[in-house]
C-alpha positions as CSV (number, residue, x, y, z in Angstrom):
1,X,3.2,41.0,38.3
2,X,0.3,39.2,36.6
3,X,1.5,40.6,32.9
4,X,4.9,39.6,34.3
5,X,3.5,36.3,34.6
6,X,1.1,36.4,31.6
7,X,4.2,37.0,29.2
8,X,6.5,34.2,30.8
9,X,3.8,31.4,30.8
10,X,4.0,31.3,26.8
11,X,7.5,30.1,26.4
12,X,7.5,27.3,29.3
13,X,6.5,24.6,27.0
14,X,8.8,25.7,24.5
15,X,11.8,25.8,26.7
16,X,10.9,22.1,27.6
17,X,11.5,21.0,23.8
18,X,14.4,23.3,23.8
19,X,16.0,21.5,27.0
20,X,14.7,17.5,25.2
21,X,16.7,18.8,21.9
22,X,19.7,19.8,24.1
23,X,19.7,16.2,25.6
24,X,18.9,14.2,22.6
25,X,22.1,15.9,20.8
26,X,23.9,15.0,23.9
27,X,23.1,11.6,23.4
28,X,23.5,11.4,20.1
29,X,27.1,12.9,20.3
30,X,27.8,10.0,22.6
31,X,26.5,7.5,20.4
32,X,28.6,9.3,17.9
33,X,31.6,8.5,20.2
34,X,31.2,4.6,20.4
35,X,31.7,3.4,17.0
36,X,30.8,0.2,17.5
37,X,27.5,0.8,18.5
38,X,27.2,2.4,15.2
39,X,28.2,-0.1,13.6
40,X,25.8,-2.7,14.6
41,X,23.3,-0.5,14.5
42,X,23.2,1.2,11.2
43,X,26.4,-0.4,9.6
44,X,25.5,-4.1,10.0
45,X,22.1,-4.2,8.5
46,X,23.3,-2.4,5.7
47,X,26.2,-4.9,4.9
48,X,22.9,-8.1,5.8
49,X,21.3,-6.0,2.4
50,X,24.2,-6.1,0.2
51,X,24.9,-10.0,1.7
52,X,21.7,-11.2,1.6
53,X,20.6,-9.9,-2.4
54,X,24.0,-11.1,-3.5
55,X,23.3,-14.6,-2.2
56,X,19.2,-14.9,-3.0
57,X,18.5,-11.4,-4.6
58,X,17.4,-13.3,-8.3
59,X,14.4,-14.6,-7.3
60,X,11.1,-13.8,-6.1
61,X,9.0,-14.0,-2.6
62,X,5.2,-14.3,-2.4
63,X,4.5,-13.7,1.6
64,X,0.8,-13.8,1.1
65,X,-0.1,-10.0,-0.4
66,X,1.5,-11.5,-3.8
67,X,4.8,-11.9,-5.4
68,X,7.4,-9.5,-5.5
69,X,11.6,-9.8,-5.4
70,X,12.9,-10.9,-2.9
71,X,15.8,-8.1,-3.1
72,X,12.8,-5.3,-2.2
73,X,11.5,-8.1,0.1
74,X,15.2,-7.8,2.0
75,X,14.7,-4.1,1.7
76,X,11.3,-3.6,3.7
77,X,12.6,-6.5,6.4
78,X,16.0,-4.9,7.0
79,X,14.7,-1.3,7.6
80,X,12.3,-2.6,10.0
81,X,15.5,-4.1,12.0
82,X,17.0,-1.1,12.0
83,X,14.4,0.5,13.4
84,X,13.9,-2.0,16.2
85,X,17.9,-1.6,16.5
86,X,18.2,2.0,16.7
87,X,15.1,1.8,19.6
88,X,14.7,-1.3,21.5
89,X,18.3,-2.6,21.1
90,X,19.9,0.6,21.5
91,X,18.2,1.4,25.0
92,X,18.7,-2.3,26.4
93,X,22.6,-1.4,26.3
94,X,23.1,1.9,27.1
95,X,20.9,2.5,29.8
96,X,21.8,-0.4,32.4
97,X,25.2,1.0,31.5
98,X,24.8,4.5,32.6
99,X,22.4,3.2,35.4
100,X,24.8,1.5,37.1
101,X,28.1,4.3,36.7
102,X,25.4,6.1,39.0
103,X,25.2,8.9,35.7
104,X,21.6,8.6,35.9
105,X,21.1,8.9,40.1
106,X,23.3,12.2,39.3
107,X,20.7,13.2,36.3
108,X,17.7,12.7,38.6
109,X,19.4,15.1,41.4
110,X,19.8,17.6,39.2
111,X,17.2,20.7,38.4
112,X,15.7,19.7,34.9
113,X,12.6,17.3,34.4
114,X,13.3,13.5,34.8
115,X,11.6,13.1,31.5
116,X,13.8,15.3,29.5
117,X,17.2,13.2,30.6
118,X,14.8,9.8,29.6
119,X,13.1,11.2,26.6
120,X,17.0,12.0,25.6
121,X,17.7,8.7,25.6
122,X,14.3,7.8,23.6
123,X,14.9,10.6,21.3
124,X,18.5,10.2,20.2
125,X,17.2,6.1,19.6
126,X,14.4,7.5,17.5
127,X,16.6,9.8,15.6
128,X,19.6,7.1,15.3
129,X,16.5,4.7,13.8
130,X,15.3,7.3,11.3
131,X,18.4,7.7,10.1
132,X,19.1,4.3,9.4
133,X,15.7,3.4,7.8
134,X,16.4,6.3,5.2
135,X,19.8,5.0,4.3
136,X,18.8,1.6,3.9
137,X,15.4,2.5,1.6
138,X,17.8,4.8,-0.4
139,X,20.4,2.2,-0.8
140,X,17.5,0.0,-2.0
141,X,16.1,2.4,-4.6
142,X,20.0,3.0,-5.9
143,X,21.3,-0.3,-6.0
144,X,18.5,-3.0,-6.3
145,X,15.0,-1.1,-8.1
146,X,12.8,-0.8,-5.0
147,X,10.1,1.2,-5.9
148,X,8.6,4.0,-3.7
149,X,4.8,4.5,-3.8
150,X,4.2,8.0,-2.9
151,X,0.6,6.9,-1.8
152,X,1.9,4.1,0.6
153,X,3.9,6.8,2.1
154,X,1.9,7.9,4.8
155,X,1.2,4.0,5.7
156,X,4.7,3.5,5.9
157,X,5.7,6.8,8.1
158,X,2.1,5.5,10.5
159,X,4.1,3.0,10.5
160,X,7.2,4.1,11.8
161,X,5.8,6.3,14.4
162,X,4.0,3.4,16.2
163,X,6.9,1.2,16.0
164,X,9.3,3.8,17.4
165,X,7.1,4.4,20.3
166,X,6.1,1.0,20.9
167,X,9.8,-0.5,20.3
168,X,11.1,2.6,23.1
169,X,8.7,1.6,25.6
170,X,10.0,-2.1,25.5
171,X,13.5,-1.3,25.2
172,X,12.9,0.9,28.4
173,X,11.1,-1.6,30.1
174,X,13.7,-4.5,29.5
175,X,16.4,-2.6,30.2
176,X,14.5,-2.0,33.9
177,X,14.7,-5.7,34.4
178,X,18.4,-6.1,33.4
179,X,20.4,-6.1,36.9
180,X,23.7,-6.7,35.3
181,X,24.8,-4.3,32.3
182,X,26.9,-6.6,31.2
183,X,24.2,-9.1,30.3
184,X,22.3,-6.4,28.2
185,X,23.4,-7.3,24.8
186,X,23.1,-10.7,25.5
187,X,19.7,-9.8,26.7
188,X,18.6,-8.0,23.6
189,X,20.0,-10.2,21.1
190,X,18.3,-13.6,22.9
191,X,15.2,-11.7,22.1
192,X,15.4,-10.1,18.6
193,X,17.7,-13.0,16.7
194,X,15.0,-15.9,17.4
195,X,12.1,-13.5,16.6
196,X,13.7,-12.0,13.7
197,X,14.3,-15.7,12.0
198,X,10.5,-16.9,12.8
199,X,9.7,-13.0,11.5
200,X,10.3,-12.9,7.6
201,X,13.5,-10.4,8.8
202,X,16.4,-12.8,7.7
203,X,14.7,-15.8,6.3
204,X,11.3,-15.4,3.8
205,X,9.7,-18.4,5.0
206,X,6.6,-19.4,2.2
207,X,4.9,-22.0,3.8
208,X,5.4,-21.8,7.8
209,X,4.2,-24.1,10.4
210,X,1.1,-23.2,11.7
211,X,2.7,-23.0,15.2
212,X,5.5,-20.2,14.2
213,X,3.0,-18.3,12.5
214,X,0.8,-18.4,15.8
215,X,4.1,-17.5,18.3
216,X,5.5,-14.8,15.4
217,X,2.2,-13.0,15.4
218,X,1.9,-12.9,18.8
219,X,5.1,-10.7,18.7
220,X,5.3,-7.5,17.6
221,X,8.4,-8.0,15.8
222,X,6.1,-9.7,13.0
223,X,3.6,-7.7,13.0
224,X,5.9,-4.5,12.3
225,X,7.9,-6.5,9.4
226,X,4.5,-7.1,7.9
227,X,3.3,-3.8,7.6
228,X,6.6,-2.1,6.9
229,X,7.0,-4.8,3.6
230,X,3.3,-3.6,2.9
231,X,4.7,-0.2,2.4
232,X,7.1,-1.3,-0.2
233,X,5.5,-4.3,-1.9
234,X,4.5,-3.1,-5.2
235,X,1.9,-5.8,-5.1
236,X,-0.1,-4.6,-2.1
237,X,-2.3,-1.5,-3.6
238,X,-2.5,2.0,-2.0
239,X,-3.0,3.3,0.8
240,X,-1.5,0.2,2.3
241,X,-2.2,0.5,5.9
242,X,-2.3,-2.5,8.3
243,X,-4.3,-1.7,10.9
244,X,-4.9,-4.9,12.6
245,X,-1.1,-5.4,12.5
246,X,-0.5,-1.9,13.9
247,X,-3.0,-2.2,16.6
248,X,-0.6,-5.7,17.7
249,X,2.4,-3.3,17.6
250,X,0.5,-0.5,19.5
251,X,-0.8,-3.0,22.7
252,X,2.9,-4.0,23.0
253,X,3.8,-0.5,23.6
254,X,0.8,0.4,25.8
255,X,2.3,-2.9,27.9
256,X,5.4,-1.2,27.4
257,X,5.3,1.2,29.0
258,X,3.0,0.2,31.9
259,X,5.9,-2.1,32.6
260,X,8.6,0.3,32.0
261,X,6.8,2.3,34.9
262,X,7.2,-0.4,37.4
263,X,10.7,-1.6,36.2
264,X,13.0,1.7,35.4
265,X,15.1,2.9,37.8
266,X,17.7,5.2,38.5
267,X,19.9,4.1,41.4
268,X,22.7,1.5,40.2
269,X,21.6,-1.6,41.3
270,X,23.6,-3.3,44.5
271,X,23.9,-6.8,43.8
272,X,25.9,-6.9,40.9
273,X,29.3,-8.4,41.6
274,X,32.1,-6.9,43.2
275,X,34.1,-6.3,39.9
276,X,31.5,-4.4,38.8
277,X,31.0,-2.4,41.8
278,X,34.8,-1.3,41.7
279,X,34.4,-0.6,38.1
280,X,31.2,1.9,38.9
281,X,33.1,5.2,37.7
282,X,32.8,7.2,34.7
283,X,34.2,5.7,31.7
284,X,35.3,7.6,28.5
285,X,33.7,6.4,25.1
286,X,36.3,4.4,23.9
287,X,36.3,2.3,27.1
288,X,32.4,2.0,26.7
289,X,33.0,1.0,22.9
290,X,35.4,-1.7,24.3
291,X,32.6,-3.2,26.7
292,X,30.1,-3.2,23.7
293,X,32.9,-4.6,22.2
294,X,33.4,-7.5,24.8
295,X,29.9,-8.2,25.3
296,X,29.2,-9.0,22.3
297,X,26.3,-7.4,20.8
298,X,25.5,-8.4,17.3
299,X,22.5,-6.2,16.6
């Protein structure tokens, strides 16, 4: 009995990553399956690139760690928005969505771990955001010259991590608060459109008001943008790390998640409307596409 016991206690923590990859593909898949999510998440920021260095991509930027174009400046911004798209975004919609068709008060009756269905959701957003920030820094070494410093590298992947985790955490913990799933992109997009104009994301702003710079850097959106342009500004020396900037980014997802612990749930919430309630019942993806569709998510 005890070698009995002694050989199965080695692959329990392994089977637990095995069962978190089997729900992250599943969650990927039905990502996969709502093409307009897609689009806005990966799509969309890569047609901004193209937009945005046609329009201003001749000139140069200096946003205080020296001058450098503004076409790599668009580069480092717009990979940081997909990575707060693929995370924070991303979670916002889907799960008050799947909250509410009672999918999730059916996950947490069944045998597996609660953490494996939610780090499903978390993972697939990670992976989605990856993916995304690798397109977009490849389609800004191929089309517009950015250069890659393979000493910044480990700054910018630090970088990444922190963001990723931080960005989940809030994404979770705003989606807790969102009663009504069909005020989710609404939701998301009243927070990460004003931050992402007062954030260098869409607009390089040289001389700000002292105000927005105070209100941006309280943000983490900012901070993140910051450090992810210090990653790929070729006039910011090696290794490139921001710490102070990271340290921003990592209290947001400390509060995060503190918050995400008193606000997630998994029982569909009651008070919700009556069309809603009649509409609780499992929808395919291509009616889920059409309600991202309808509500209007533009990031």
């Amino acid at each position: 009995m005890a070698d009995a016991l002694n050989l199965r206690a080695p692959s329990a923590f392994p089977s637990a990553l095995r069962l978190l990859g089997v729900q992250v593909r599943a969650q990927l898949t039905v990502l996969r399956r709502i093409p307009v999510a897609l689009f806005f998440t990966v799509v969309l920021p890569l047609m901004m690139l193209v937009l945005f260095n046609a329009l201003f991509g001749s000139a140069d930027i200096d946003t205080g760690d020296g001058s450098w174009p503004l076409t790599q400046f668009y580069v480092a911004s717009l990979t940081a928005l997909t990575v707060v798209s693929g995370t924070f975004t991303n979670l916002v919609n889907m799960i008050p969505y799947r909250r509410q068709d009672g999918i999730m008060k059916r996950w947490r009756g069944s045998p597996l771990p609660r953490w494996v269905y939610l780090g499903g959701f978390v993972g697939s957003g990670i992976v989605l955001a990856f993916v995304a920030a690798v397109v977009m820094v490849l389609l800004g070494v191929v089309a517009y010259g950015t250069e890659i410093d393979p000493a910044k590298l480990p700054a910018a992947l630090v970088t990444f991590v922190i963001a990723v985790a931080a960005f989940s955490a809030l994404g979770v913990a705003v989606a807790g608060l969102v009663r009504n799933p069909d005020a989710a992109p609404a939701v998301a997009n009243a927070i990460v459109l004003p931050l992402g104009f007062i954030s260098d994301v869409f607009v390089a702003i040289e001389e700000r008001p002292r105000w927005m710079s105070l209100v941006a850097d309280v943000f983490p959106l900012r901070p993140f943008v910051t450090s992810m342009q210090a990653a790929l500004n070729p006039s910011v020396d090696a290794p490139a790390f921001q710490w102070g900037r990271l340290a921003v980014v990592a209290a947001w997802g400390i509060g995060g998640i503190v918050l995400a612990s008193r606000t997630f749930k998994w029982e569909p919430v009651a008070d919700v409307g009556p069309s809603r309630r009649r509409g609780q019942r499992s929808r395919s993806p291509r009616a889920q596409s059409a309600e991202w569709r309808s509500g209007g998510k533009t990031m």
